[in-house]
SERO-4910 file (N, C-alpha, C, O; in steps of 0.05 Angstrom, whole numbers):
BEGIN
 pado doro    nc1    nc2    nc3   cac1   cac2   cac3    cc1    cc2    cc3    oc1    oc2    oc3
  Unk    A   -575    323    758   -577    323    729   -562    298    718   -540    291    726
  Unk    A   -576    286    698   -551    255    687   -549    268    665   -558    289    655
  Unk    A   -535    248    658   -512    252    629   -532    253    607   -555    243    609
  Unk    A   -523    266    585   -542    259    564   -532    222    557   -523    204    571
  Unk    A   -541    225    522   -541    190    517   -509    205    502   -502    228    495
  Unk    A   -496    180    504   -479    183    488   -449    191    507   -449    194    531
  Unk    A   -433    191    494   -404    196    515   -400    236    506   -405    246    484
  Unk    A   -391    250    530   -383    276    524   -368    281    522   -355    261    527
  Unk    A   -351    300    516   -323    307    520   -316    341    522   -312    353    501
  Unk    A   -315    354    545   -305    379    551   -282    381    554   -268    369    569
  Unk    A   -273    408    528   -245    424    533   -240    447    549   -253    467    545
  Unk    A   -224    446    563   -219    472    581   -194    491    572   -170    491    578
  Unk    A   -209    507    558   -190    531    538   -190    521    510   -201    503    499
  Unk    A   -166    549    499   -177    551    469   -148    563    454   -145    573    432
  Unk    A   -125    557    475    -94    558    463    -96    537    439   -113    527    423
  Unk    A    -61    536    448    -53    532    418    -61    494    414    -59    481    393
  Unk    A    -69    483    438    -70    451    429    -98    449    435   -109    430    425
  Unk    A   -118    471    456   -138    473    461   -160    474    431   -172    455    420
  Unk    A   -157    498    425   -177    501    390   -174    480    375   -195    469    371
  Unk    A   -149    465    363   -159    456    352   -157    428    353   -152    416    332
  Unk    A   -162    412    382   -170    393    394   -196    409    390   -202    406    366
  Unk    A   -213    423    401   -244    419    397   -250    421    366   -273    421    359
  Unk    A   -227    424    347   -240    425    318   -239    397    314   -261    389    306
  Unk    A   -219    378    316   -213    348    303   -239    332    327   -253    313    319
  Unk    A   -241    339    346   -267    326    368   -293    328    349   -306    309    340
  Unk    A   -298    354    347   -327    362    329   -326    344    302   -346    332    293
  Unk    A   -302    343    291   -309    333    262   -317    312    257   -335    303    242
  Unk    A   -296    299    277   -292    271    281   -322    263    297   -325    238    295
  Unk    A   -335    271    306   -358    260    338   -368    234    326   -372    213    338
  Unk    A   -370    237    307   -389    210    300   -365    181    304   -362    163    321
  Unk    A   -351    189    278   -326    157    285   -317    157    308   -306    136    314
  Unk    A   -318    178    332   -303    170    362   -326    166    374   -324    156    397
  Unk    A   -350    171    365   -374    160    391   -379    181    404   -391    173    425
  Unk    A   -376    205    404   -381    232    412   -414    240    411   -427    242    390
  Unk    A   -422    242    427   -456    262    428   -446    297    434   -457    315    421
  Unk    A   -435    301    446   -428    331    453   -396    334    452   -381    316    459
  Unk    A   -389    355    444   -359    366    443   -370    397    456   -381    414    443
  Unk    A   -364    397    487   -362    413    497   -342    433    499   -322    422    489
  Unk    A   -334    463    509   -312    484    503   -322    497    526   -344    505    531
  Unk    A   -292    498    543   -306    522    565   -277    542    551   -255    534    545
  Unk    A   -292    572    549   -281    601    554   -275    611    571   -294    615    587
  Unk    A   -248    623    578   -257    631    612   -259    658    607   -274    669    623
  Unk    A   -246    680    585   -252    707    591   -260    717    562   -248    716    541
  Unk    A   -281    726    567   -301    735    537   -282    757    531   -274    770    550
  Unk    A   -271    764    503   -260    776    489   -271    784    458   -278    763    445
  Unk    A   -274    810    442   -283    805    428   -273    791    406   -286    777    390
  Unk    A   -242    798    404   -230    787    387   -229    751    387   -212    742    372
  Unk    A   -243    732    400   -243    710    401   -266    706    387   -272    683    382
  Unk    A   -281    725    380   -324    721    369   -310    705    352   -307    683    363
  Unk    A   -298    706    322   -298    695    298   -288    657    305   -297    637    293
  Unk    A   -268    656    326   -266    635    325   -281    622    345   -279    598    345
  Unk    A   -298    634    362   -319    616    381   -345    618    362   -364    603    366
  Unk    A   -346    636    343   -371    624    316   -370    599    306   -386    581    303
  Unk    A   -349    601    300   -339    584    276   -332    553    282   -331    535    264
  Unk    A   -327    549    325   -334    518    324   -363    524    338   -368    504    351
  Unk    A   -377    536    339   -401    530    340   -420    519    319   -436    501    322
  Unk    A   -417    534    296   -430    533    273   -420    502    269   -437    489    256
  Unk    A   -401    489    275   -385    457    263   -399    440    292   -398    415    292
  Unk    A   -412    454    314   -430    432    336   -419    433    358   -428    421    378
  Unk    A   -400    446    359   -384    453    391   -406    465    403   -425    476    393
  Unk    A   -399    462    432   -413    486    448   -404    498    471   -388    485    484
  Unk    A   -410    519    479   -383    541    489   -401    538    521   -426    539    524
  Unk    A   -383    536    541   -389    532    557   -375    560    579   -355    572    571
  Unk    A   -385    565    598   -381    600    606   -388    592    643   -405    577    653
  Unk    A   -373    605    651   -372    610    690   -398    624    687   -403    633    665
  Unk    A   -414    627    706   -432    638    712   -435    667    702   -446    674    681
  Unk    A   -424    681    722   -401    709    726   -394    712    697   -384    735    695
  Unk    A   -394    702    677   -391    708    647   -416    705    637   -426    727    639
  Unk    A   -426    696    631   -451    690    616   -466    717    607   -466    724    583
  Unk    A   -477    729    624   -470    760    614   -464    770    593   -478    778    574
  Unk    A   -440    770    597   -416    784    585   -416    773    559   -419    790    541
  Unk    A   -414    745    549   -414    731    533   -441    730    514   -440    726    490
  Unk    A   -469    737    532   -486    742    506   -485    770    503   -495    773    480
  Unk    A   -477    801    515   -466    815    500   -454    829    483   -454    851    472
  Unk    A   -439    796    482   -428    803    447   -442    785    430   -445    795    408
  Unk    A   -450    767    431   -474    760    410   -468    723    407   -473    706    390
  Unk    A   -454    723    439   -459    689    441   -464    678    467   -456    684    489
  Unk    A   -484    658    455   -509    644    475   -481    618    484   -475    600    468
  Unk    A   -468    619    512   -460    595    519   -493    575    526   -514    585    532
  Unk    A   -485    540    521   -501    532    517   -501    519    546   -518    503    554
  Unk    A   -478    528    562   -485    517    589   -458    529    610   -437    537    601
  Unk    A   -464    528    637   -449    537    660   -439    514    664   -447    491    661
  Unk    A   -410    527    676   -385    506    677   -394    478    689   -394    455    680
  Unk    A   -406    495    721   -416    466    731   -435    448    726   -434    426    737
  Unk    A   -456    456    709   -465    435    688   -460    413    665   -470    392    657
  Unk    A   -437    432    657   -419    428    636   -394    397    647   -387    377    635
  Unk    A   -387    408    679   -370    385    685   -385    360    686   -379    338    676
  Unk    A   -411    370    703   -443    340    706   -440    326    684   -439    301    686
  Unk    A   -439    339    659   -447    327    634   -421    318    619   -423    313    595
  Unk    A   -396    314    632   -377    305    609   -360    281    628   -351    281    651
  Unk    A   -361    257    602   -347    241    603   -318    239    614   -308    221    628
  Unk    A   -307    266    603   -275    263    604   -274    292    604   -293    305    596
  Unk    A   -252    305    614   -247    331    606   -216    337    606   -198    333    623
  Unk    A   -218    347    584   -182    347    571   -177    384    574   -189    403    564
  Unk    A   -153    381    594   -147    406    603   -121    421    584    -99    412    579
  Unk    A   -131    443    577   -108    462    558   -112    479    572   -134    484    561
  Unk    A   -111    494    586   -105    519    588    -81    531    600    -66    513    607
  Unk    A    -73    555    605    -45    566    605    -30    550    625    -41    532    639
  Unk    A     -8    554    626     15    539    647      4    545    681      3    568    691
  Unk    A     -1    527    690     -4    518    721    -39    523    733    -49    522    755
  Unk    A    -52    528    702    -88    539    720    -95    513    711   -119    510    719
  Unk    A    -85    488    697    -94    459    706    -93    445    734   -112    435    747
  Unk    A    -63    449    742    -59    448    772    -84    456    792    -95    443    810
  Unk    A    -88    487    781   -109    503    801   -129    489    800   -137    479    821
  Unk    A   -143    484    774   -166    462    768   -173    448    780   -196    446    788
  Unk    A   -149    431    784   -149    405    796   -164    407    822   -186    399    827
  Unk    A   -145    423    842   -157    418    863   -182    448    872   -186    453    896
  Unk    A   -190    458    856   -210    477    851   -237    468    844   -259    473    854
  Unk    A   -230    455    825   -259    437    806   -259    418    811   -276    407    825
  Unk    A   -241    407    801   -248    378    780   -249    357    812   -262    336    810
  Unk    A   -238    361    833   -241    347    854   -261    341    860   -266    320    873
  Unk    A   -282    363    851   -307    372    858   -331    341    843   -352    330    850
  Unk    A   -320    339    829   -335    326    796   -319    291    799   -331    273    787
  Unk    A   -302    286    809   -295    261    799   -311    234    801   -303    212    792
  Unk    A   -333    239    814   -348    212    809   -365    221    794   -384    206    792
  Unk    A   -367    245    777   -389    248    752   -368    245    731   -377    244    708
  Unk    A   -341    242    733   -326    239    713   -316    212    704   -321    194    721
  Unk    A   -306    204    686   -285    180    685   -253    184    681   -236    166    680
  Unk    A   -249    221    677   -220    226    672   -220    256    669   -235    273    660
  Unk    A   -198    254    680   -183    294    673   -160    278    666   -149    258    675
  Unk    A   -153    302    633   -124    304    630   -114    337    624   -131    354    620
  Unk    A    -94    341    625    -73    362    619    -56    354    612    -48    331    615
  Unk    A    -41    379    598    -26    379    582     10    382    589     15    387    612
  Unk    A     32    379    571     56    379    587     72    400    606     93    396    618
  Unk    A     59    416    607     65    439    625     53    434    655     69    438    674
  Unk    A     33    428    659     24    416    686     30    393    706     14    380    719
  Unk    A     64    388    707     78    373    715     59    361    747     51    378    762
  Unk    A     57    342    750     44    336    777     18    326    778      9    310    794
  Unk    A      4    338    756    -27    331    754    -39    304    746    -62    300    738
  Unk    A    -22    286    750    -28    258    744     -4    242    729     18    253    727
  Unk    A    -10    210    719     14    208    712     12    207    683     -7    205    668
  Unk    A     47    209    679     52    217    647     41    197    625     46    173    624
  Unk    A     24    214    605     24    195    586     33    203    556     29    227    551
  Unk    A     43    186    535     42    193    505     39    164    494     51    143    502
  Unk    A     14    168    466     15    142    455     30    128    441     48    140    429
  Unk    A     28    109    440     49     85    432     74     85    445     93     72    434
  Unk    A     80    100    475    101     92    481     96     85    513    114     73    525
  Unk    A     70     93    529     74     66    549     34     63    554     18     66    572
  Unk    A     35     58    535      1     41    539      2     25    563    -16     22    580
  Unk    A     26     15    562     22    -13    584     21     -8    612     20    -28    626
  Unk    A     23     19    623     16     21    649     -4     34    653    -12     41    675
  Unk    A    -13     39    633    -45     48    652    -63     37    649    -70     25    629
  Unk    A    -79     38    679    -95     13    697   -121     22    694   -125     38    712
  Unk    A   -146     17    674   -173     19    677   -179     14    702   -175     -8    712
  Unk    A   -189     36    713   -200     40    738   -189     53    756   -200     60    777
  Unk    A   -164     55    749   -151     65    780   -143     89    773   -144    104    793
  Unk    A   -134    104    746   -127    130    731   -153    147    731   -177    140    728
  Unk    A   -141    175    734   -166    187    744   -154    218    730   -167    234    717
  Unk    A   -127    220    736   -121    230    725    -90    237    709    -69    233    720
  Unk    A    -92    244    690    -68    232    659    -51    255    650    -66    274    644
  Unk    A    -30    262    647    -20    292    642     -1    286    612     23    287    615
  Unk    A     -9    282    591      2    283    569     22    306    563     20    331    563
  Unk    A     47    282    555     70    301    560     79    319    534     72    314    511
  Unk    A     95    340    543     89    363    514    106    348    492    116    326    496
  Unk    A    109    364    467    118    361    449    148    347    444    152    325    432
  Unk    A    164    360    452    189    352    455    196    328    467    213    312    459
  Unk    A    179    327    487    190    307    500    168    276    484    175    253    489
  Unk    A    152    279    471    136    256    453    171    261    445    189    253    459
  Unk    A    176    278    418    191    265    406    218    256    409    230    244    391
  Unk    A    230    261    435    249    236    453    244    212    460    260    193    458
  Unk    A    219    212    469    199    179    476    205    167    450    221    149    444
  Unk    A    191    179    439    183    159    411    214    156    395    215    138    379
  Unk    A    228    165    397    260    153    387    270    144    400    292    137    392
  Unk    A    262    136    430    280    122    450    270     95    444    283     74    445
  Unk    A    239     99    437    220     71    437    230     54    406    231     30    404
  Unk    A    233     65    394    231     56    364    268     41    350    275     25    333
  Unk    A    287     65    374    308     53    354    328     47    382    348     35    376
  Unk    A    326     51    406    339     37    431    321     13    449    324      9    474
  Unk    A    302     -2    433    285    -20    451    276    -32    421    274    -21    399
  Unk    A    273    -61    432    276    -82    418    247   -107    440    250   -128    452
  Unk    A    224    -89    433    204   -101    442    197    -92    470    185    -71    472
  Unk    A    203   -108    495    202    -93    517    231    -93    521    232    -85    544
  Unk    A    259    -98    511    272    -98    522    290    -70    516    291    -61    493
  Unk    A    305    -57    541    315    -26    536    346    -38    539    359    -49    557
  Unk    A    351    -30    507    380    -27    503    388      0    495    399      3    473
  Unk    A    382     18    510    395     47    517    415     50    534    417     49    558
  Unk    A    434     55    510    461     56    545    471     97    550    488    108    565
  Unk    A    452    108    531    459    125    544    447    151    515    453    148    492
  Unk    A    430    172    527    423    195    501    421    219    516    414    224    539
  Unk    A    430    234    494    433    265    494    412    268    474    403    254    456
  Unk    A    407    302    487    387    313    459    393    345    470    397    353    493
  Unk    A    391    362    442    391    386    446    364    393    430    357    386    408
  Unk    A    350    409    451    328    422    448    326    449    429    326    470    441
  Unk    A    325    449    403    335    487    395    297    489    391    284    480    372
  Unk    A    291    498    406    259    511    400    251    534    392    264    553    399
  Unk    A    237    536    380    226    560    366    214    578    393    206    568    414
  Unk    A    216    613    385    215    628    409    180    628    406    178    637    429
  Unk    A    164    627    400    133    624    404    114    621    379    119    633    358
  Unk    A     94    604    382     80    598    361     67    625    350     63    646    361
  Unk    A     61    616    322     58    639    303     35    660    314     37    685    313
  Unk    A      4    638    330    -13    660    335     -9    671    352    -26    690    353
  Unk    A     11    672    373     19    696    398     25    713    392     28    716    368
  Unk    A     29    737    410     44    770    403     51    774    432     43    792    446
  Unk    A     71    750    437     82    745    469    109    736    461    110    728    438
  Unk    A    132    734    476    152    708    488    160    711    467    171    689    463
  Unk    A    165    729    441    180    733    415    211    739    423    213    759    437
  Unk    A    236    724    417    268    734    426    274    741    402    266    729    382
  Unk    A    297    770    401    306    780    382    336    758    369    344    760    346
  Unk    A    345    742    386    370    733    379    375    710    396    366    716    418
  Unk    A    385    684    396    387    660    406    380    670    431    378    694    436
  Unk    A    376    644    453    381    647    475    387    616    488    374    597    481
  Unk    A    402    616    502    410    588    517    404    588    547    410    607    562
  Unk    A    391    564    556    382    557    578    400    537    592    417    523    581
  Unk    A    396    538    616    418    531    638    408    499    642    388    489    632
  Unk    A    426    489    657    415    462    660    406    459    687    426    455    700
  Unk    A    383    459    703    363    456    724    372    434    734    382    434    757
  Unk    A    370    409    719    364    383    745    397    376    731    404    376    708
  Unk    A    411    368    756    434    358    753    435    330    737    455    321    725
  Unk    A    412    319    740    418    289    732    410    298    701    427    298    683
  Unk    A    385    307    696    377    305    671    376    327    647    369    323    624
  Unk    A    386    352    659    393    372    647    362    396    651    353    408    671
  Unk    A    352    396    625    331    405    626    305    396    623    305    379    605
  Unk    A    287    399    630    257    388    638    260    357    620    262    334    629
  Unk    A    258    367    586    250    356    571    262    331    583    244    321    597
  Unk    A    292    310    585    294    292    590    285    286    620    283    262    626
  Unk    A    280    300    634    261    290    660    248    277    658    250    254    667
  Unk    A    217    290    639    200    283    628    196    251    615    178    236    622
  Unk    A    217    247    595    213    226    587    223    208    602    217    184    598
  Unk    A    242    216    622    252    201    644    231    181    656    235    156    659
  Unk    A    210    195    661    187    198    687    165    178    665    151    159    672
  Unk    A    169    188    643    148    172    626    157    135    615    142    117    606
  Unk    A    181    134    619    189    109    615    182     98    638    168     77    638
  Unk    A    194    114    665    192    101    693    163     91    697    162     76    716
  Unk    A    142     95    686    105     89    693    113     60    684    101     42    696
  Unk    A    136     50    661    133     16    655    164     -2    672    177    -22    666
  Unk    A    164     17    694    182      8    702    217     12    692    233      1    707
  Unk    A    225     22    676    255     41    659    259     59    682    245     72    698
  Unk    A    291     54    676    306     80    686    331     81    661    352     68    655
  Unk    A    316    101    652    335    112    626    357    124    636    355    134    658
  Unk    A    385    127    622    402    147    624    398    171    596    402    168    572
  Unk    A    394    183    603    388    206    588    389    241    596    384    243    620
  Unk    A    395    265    585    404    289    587    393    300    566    385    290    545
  Unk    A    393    327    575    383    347    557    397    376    556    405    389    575
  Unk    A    397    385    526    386    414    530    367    431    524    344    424    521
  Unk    A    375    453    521    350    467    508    358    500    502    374    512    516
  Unk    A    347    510    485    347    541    471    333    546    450    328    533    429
  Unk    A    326    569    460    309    580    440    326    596    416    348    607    420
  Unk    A    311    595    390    316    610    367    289    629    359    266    621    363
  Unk    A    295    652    350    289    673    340    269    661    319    271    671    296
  Unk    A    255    646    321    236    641    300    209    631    301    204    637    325
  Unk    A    195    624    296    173    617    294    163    591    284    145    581    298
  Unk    A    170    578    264    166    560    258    168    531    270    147    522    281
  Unk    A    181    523    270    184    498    288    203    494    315    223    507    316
  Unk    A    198    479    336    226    460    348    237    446    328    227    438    307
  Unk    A    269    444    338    285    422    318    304    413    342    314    428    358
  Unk    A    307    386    340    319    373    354    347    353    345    348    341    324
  Unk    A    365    351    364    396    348    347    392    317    368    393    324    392
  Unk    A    388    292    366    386    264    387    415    253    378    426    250    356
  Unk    A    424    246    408    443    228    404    445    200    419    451    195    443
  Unk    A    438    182    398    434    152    424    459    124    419    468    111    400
  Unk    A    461    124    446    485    108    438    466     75    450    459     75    474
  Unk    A    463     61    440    450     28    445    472      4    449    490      3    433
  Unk    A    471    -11    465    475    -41    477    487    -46    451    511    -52    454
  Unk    A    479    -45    422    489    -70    402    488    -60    386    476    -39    386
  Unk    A    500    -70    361    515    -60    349    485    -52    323    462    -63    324
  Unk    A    494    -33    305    469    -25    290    476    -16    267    497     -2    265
  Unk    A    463    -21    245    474     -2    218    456     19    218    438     22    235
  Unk    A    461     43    189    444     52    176    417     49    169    400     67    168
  Unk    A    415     22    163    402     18    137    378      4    171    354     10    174
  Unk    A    390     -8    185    375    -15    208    359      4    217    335      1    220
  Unk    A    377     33    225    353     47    233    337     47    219    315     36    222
  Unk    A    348     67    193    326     69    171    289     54    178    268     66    183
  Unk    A    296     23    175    283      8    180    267     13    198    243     11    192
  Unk    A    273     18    223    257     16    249    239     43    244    215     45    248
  Unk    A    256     63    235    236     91    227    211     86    208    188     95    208
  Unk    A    222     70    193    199     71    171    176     51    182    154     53    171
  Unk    A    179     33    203    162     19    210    140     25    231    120     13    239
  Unk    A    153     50    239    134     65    265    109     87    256    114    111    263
  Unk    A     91     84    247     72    105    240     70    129    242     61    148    228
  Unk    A     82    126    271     87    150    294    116    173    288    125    193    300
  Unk    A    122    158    266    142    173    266    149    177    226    148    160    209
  Unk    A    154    202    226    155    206    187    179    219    179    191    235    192
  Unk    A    184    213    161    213    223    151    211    234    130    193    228    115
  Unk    A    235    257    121    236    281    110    262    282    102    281    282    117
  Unk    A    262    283     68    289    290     58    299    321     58    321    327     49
  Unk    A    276    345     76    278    368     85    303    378    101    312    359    114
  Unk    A    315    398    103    328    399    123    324    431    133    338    442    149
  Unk    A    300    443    119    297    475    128    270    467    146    252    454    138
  Unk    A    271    478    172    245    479    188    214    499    181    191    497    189
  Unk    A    228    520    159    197    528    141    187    511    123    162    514    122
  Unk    A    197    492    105    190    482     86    175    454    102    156    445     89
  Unk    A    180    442    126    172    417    138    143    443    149    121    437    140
  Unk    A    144    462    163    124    473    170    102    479    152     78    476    156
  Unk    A    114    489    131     97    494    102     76    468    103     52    468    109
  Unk    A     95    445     94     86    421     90     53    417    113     29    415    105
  Unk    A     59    418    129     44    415    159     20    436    150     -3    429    156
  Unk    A     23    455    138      3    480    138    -17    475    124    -42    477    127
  Unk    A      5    465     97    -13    458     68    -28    429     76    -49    422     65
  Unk    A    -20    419     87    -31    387     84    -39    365    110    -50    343    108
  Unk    A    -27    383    140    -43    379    159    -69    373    172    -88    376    155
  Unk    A    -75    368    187   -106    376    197   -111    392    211   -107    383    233
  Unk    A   -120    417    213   -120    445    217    -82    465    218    -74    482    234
  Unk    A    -69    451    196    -39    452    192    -19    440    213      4    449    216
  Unk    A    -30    420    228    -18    410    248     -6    379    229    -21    368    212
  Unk    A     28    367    236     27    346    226     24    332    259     38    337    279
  Unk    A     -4    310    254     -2    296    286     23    266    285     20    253    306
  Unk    A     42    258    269     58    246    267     80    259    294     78    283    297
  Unk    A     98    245    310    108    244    340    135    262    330    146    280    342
  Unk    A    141    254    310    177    274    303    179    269    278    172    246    272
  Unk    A    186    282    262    193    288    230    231    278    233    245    295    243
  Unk    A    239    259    226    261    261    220    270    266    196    258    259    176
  Unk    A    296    282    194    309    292    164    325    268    159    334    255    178
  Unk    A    328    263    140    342    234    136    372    241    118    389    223    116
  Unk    A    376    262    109    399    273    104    425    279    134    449    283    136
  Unk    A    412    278    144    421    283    178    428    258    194    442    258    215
  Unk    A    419    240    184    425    212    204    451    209    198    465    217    179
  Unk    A    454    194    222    492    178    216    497    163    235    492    172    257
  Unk    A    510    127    235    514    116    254    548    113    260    567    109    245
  Unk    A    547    117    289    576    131    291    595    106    307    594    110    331
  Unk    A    604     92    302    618     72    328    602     48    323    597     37    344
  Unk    A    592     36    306    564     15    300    551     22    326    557      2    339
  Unk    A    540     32    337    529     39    356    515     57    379    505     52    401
  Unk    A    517     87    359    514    106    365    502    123    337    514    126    316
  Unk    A    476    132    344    455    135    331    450    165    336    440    172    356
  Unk    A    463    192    307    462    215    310    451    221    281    453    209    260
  Unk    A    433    251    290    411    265    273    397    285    288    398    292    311
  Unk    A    383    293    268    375    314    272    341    304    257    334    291    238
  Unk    A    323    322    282    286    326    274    272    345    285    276    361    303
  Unk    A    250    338    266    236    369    279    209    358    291    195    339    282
  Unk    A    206    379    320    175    369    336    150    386    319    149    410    316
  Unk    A    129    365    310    106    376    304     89    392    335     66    386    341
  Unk    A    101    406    344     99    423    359     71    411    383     76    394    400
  Unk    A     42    422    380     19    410    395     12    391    379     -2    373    388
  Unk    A     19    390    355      9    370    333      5    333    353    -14    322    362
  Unk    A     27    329    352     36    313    366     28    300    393     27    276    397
  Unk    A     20    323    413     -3    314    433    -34    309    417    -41    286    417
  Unk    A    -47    324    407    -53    328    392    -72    293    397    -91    291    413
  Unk    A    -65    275    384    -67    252    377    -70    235    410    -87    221    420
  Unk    A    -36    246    423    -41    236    446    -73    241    464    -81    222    476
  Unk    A    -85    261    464   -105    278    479   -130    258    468   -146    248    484
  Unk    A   -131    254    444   -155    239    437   -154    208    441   -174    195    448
  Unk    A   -130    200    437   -124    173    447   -130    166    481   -146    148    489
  Unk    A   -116    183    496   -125    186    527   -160    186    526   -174    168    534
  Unk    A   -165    202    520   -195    211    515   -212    186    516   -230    180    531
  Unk    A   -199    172    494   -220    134    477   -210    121    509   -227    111    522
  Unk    A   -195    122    514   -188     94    532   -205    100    555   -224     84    558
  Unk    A   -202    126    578   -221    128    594   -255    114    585   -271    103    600
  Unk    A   -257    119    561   -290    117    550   -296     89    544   -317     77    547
  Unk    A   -270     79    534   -266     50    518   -250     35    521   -242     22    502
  Unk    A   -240     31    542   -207     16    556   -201      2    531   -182      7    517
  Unk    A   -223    -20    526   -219    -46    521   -217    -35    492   -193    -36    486
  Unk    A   -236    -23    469   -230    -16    446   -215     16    434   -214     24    410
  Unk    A   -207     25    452   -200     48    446   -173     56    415   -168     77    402
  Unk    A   -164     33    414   -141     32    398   -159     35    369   -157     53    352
  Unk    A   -174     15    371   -186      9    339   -215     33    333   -231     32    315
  Unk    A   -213     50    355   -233     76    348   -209     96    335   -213    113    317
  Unk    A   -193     93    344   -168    124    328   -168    113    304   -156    128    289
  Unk    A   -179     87    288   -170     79    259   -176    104    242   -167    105    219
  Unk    A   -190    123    251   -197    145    228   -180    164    230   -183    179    211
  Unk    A   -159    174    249   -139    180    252   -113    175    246    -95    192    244
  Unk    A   -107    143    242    -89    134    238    -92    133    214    -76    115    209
  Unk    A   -100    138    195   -105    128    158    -68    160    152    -56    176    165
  Unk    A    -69    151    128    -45    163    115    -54    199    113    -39    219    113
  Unk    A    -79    196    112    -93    231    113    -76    242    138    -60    260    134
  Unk    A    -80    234    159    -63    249    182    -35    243    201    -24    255    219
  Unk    A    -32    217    187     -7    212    198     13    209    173      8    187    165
  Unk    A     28    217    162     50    217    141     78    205    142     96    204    159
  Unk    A     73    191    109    109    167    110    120    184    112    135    184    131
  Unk    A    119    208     93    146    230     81    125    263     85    103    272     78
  Unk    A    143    268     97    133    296     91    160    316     71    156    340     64
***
């Protein structure tokens, strides 16, 4: 079977960065060069009908295992194709689904498919599945042609990248002499009825060098341009729902004011600032004025919260637009497999002030 005309793009699942990546895919198909925005389901439920209507009706199409298909027009929906058709036919396939069945994927499927493909990615939970990426902070190592497969890193850890990149590096050069960050995350996103904690909880520190995952992560993601950061982490959850908020502390090579950071923040697109300091009212913001209430901007800094301590030591407090944030990364990965060479100047409909924000 060949490809249709046009470039494809299949999602695998329908979590929390999964749905509504295939909503901003569908809307968008035309300005990204899209002919199909494919969706595979893996277990027909009825309570999913309203929202597998509803990107159908917008041009998605729901893609179903064999062994489901069945099941799936039972309740009163026609998938418009079987998985392994579905892989034949897609350009790229951007993997969401639960923690470690990307992994399974990998060497299950998608092994199966890679010369009908040009890319698998997954998401930050699937540690191993390729190497790390987030945009605007290391474009420069990945090699058209030789990437096959890309694991965009989760939330938290974009918004450590993107403050390591913006206010401890001064072009390519890393004047990081040394960051902490405490992770306080929210105990589960609003649409679950899972992983809810009644009262704080604090997490231990795993890797001796780097504390917890998150600075691993960005560890590993500097390392693709050649960096070896000094950096640590923690992490805990809070009893809430609304957002991650994050406490960074970076101490840099040279000396820095205020008004300097200021500067470097306001100059990064990727990054928006907030005279906020409550994590419902920045969420609010995101709900009301988002794109499917997601802000895809990399970290919201509170700017009531900054302070430079020693001319040289750079402390505050921000909050992670949670999937928002990959979000952007997933579709960016997406253009470059399709478009090495133009992929930057296809996100322009993304990048306009509608979805990326100075101030929230």
């Amino acid at each position: 079977m060949n490809k249709m005309n046009g470039k494809n793009v299949l999602v695998y699942g329908m979590g929390t960065i999964g749905e509504p990546l295939i909503g901003l895919l569908t809307d968008f198909s035309d300005d990204l060069g899209l002919s199909d925005v494919l969706f595979h389901k893996r277990t027909p439920r009825t309570d999913d009908i309203p929202r597998i209507l509803d990107l159908q009706s917008r041009g998605a199409k729901l893609v179903a295992d064999h062994d489901k298909i069945d099941s799936f027009k039972s309740m009163g929906l026609t998938p418009s194709y079987m998985t392994e058709d579905a892989l034949i036919q897609s350009d790229v396939v951007l993997e969401s689904t639960p923690t470690g069945i990307g992994l399974k994927n990998k060497e299950n499927i998608y092994r199966y498919h890679e010369e009908d493909t040009l890319g698998f990615v997954a998401q930050g939970s699937e540690f191993g599945f390729g190497k790390m990426y987030a945009f605007g902070i290391n474009e420069s190592a990945l090699n058209p042609g030789d990437e096959k497969y890309i694991q965009v890193v989760s939330c938290n850890t974009h918004n450590i990248s993107v403050l390591i990149k913006t206010l401890a590096f001064e072009g390519d050069e890393d004047r990081l002499e040394k960051g902490d960050f405490v992770c306080i995350r929210r105990a589960n996103d609003v649409r679950n009825d899972y992983d809810y904690i009644s009262s704080p909880q604090v997490e231990g520190h795993k890797n001796p060098r780097f504390g917890s995952h998150h600075a691993e992560d960005a560890h590993h993601l500097f390392e693709t341009m050649g960096y070896d950061l000094n950096i640590f982490s923690s992490a805990m959850k809070l009893n809430t729902q609304y957002m991650h908020t994050m406490r960074f502390t970076l101490t840099v090579k040279n000396k820095i004011t205020l008004n300097e950071v200021l500067k470097k923040l306001e100059e990064n697109p990727l990054i928006t600032l907030t005279e906020k300091t409550l994590a419902n009212q920045v969420f609010s913001f995101g709900r009301d004025h988002g794109y499917y209430g997601r802000i895809l901007n990399q970290t919201v800094v509170s700017l009531p919260t900054l302070h430079v301590l020693n001319e040289n030591t750079i402390v505050g407090f921000c909050f992670t637009p949670q999937d928002g944030n990959a979000l952007l990364s997933n579709v960016a990965i997406m253009q470059w497999f399709m478009h090495p060479e133009t992929y930057k100047e296809r996100l322009d409909v993304l990048m306009s002030n509608k979805f990326l924000f100075a101030r929230v």
